[in-house]
Residue, then its C-alpha position, 0 to 999 in steps of 0.5 A: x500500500x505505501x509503494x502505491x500510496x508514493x506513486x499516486x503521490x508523486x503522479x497524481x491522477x495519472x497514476x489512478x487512471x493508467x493503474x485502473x485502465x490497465x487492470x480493466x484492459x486484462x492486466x493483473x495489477x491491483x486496481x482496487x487497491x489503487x483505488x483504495x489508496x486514491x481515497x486514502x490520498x484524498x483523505x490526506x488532503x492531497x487529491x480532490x475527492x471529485x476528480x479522484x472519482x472521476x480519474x478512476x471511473x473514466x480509467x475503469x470504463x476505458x480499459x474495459x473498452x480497450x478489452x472488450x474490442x480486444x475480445x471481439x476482434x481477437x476472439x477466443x483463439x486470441x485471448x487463450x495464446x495471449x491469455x497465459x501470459x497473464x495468468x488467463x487460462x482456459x479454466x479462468x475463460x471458461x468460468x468466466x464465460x458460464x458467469x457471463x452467459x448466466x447473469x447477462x449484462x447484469x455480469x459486466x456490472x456484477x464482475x467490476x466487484x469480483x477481482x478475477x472477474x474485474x480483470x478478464x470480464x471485458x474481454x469475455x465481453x467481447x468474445x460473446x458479441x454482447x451488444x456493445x451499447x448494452x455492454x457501454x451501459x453497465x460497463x459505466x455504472x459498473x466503473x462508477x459505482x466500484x471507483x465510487x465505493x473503493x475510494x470511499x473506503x479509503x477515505x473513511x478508513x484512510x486514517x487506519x492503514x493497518x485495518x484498512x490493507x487487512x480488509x482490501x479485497x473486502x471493501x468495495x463488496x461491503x459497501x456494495x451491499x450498504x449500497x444496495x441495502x440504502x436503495x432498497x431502503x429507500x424504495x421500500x419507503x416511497x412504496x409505501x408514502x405512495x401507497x397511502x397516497x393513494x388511498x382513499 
């Protein structure tokens, strides 16, 4: 995490944005943790908390761009000789694509919160022909939410490293469910005001 945290120091955005387009492009480097360790710069007073966001959603939604036409255009011939290289093998292809063709385009947003998923998800994407205005659509709400929530927590915890790299890898799914429970929350309510509303 320090090794991160003194490259986003002395590189700024640039270091959160290539980091993450990388990772999303089907290289195996630690995106949420650049993430994570964005927020903790943020926290510190060295990154705005907007533009931090930003840099890591429009890095999340560019790699994913660049794998998904990878994915297309290669096929999976391409994606298994090159794949190897980057620790992608047939079994990880495979998985992949059962989880793909299960969840549809809900996988493109459910995969950015899976780390194996996250890295060779676009790609899959791609071999599959999903539609790629479909694909663009969870792709960006998919960026957004996991750039939004991993750089949270490392806002809201960037003041205890130690507990905050014990939980990486956990972080971003635990806000997630926050997330979904707040929205669910919230609907259940105006379901209701709505529903005495409408009595007579």
């Amino acid at each position: 995490m320090e090794q991160i945290l003194s490259l986003i120091g002395q590189y700024g955005y640039l270091a959160v944005f290539f980091g993450v387009m990388l990772e999303s492009m089907g290289v195996p480097l630690p995106g949420e943790t650049i993430l994570i360790a964005a927020g903790v710069m943020v926290q510190r007073g060295h990154l705005d908390l907007g533009d931090a966001i930003f840099f890591g959603t429009l890095g999340a939604v560019a790699g994913d761009q660049i794998g998904y036409w990878i994915g297309r255009k290669g096929g999976r011939p391409f994606v298994l000789r090159w794949g190897r290289h980057v620790f992608f093998t047939p079994e990880r292809l495979g998985r992949t694509e059962t989880f793909f063709a299960r969840h549809g385009g809900k996988a493109v947003f459910l995969a950015r919160f899976v780390a194996g998923l996250r890295v060779f998800g676009a790609l899959v994407a791609g071999i599959s022909r999903m539609p790629w205005r479909g694909f663009l659509f969870y792709n960006a709400l998919g960026g957004a939410a996991w750039a939004t929530a991993a750089i949270a927590a490392g806002y809201l915890l960037g003041s205890s490293l130690s507990l905050l790299e014990r939980w990486t890898g956990l972080t971003t799914e635990l806000l997630l469910l926050l997330l979904l429970a707040i929205v669910a929350a919230s609907y259940l309510a105006w379901h209701r005001a709505a529903s005495r509303w409408k009595r007579p």
